[in-house]
Structure formats: C-alpha cells, structure tokens
N, C-alpha and C positions, 0 to 999 in steps of 0.2 A: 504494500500500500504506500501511495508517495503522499508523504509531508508536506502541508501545506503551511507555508507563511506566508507575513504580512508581504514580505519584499518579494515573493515567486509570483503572488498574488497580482500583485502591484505590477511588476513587470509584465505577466499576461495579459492585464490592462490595457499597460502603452502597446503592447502587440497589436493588440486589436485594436488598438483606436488608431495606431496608424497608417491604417492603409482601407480599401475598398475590403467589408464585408456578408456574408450570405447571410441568409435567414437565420440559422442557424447558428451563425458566430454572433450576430446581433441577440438574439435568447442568453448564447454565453456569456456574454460581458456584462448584460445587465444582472442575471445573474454571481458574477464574481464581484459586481458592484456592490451588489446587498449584501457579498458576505465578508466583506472587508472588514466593516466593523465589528463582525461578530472573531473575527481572528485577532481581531486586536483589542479588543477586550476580553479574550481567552489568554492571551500574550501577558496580558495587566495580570490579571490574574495570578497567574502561575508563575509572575514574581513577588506576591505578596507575600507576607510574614506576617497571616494573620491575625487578629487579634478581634480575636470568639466575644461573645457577647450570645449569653442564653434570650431567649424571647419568654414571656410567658405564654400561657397558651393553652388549647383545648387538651385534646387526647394527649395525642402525641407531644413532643418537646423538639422545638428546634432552633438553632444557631445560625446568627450570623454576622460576619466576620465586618466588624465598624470601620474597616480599610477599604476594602472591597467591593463588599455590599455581597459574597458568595452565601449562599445558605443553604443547611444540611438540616434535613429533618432526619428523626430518632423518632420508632417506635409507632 
C-alpha cells in the first residue's frame, strides 16, 4: 500500500493542474483537493504529545486530548 502525504499529495496536485485534463483526472484532483486537509490534520496529529482531559459523560467515558482536539471513547 503507498503512503500518502501532505507533499506526494501536493505534488499530484500541481501535476494535474498543469497541463490539459480528462474527465476522469478532473474527478481526481478535486478529489485529492478534499483530502488535503484531512492529511494534514492526521500529520498534526500524530505529532502531538497529548494531553488527555477525561469528559464527563453518559454510558461510556471518553477522552480528549486539549492539544489536538483527538478523542477516544472507553466502554
């Protein structure tokens, strides 16, 4: 499976954008448009040194980390 980052991402961008193309490469790039920021706020993420903060809450109990904003639910 290939690794996707912000900068492959980016690059496949300016590919398509510069030059004439098909239906199909037009689908693609909007596409990798929308998932741009989802790679880079997985990016943020996954340098965080979180710091938990329990929530209160119904059934279950869950966390989330007051750097980030990630959350894990428990139970």
């Amino acid at each position: 499976m290939v690794t996707v980052t912000q900068e492959s991402l980016a690059a496949r961008i300016a590919e398509l954008e510069s030059g004439p193309r098909s239906l199909k490469e037009d689908f693609a790039l909007q596409a990798y448009r929308m998932l741009l920021p989802h790679v880079a706020e997985r990016k943020k993420k996954s340098a965080c040194i979180h710091d938990w903060w329990i929530e209160p809450g119904g059934e279950g109990q869950s966390t989330i980390c007051l750097k980030c904003g990630e959350r894990k639910f428990h139970g």
